[in-house]
C-alpha positions, 0 to 999 in steps of 0.5 A: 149283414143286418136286416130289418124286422117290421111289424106294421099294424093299424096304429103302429109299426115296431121295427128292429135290426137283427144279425143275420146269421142269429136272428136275434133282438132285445126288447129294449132295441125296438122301436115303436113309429106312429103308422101315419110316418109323416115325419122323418121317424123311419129315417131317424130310426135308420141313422139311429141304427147305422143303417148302412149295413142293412140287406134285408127287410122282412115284413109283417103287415095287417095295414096295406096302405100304411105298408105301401108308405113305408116301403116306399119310404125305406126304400128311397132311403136305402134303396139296394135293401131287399124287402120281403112281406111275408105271407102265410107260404112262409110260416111252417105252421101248419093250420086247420082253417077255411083259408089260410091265405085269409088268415092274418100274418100276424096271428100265424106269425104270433102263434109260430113265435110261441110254438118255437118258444114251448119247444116240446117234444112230440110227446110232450106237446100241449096246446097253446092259446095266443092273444095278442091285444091292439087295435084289435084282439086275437085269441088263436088256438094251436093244438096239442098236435101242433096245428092252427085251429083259427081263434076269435077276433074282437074291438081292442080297448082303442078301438072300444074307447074312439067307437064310444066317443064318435056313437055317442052325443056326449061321452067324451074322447078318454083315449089318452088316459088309458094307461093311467086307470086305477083297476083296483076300483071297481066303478069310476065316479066321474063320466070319465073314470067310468069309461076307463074302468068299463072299457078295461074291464071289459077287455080283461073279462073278455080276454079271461073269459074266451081263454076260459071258454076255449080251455073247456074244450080241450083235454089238457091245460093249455100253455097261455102267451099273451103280447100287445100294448094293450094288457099294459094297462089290464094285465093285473086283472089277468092270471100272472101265469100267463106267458107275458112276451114283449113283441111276439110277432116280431119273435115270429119273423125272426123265426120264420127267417132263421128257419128259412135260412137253414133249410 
């Protein structure tokens, strides 16, 4: 039998099919869906993947109401398929944290995936820094013991490019040109070109400069994964031995699921 994985954040929601007995899944087999589904995507995606040996959904979500859509969707059009949203009860993780139910599944989720990715012994252990950069960013800490110790949450370049053109007069809507910037210029020479160049930037010296902040506080080197579409466009601004990896909150529920199934 097969399963849905779901990732549904604030602007999208990326979806993958996995066996269940391995749990596992390519890069290239995800599928990215606007999260307003007001189309037929979902069941497009569905008849894409021969959805009819479907049994179960497993769910991350940050977006309720955008969750409620798509359950609703999915379920009408499988309408035996058992759907599970995860929460924090479900993540092994341990975490050091005023509330863990408050945390976001997402970042539990990411951090997991890179906890199960390292595999160190106990020994052999060394903390892990996790950034996962959307709508928003996320730098989580886990330390060399193995523990969640919660991280900082900032404006994704998205978010930083819709907030400048809705509080200003005059600076225009940029957003769709993003992913196109030339990083190897320092200024832009248009009102445009500035904006892509001061936005990106800044995310990529924020995201450089936490991290920083952050490694002076322990008593080793940590082992640095980063995830999201938005280092797409920044990460040449960033350390290239830094752990690069596509879609880890989905790695994260493939993990939670395959651990849950062998206990």
């Amino acid at each position: 039998m097969q399963a849905i994985l779901a990732d549904i954040g604030n602007s999208s929601i990326k979806l993958v099919i996995v066996d269940r007995e391995s749990c596992h899944f390519k890069t290239n087999a995800v599928r990215r869906l606007d999260s307003k589904l007001a189309d037929d995507s979902l069941s497009q995606f569905l008849a894409e993947a021969k959805g009819d040996s479907l049994s179960h959904c497993f769910v991350s979500s940050v977006n309720n109401q955008v969750l409620q859509t798509f359950l609703k969707q999915l379920q009408t059009l499988v309408s035996d398929i058992d759907c599970h949203v995860l929460t924090a009860d479900d993540v092994a993780l341990e975490t050091d944290v005023q509330s863990r139910t408050s945390l976001g599944i997402d970042r539990l989720l990411a951090a997991n995936a890179a906890v199960q990715m390292v595999g160190h012994q106990p020994d052999d252990r060394k903390p892990l820094i996790v950034i996962d950069s959307g709508t928003a960013v996320t730098i989580d800490l886990v330390d060399a013991s193995g523990v969640f110790r919660g991280g900082v949450i900032f404006p994704g370049a998205e978010t930083s490019f819709r907030s400048l053109h809705r509080s200003t007069g005059d600076l225009p809507d940029v957003f769709d040109q993003w992913k196109d910037v030339n990083l190897e210029l320092a200024i832009g020479n248009s009102t445009e070109s500035a904006i892509l160049t001061g936005v990106l930037t800044a995310q990529a010296c924020s995201i450089q400069g936490i991290v920083d902040r952050i490694t002076k506080t322990l008593d080793a080197d940590p082992v640095v994964f980063a995830t999201g579409g938005g280092l797409e466009p920044v990460r040449k601004l960033l350390p290239n031995d830094w752990h690069y990896t596509d879609h880890l909150v989905l790695h994260g529920i493939a993990a939670t699921i395959g651990n849950s199934d062998q206990n």
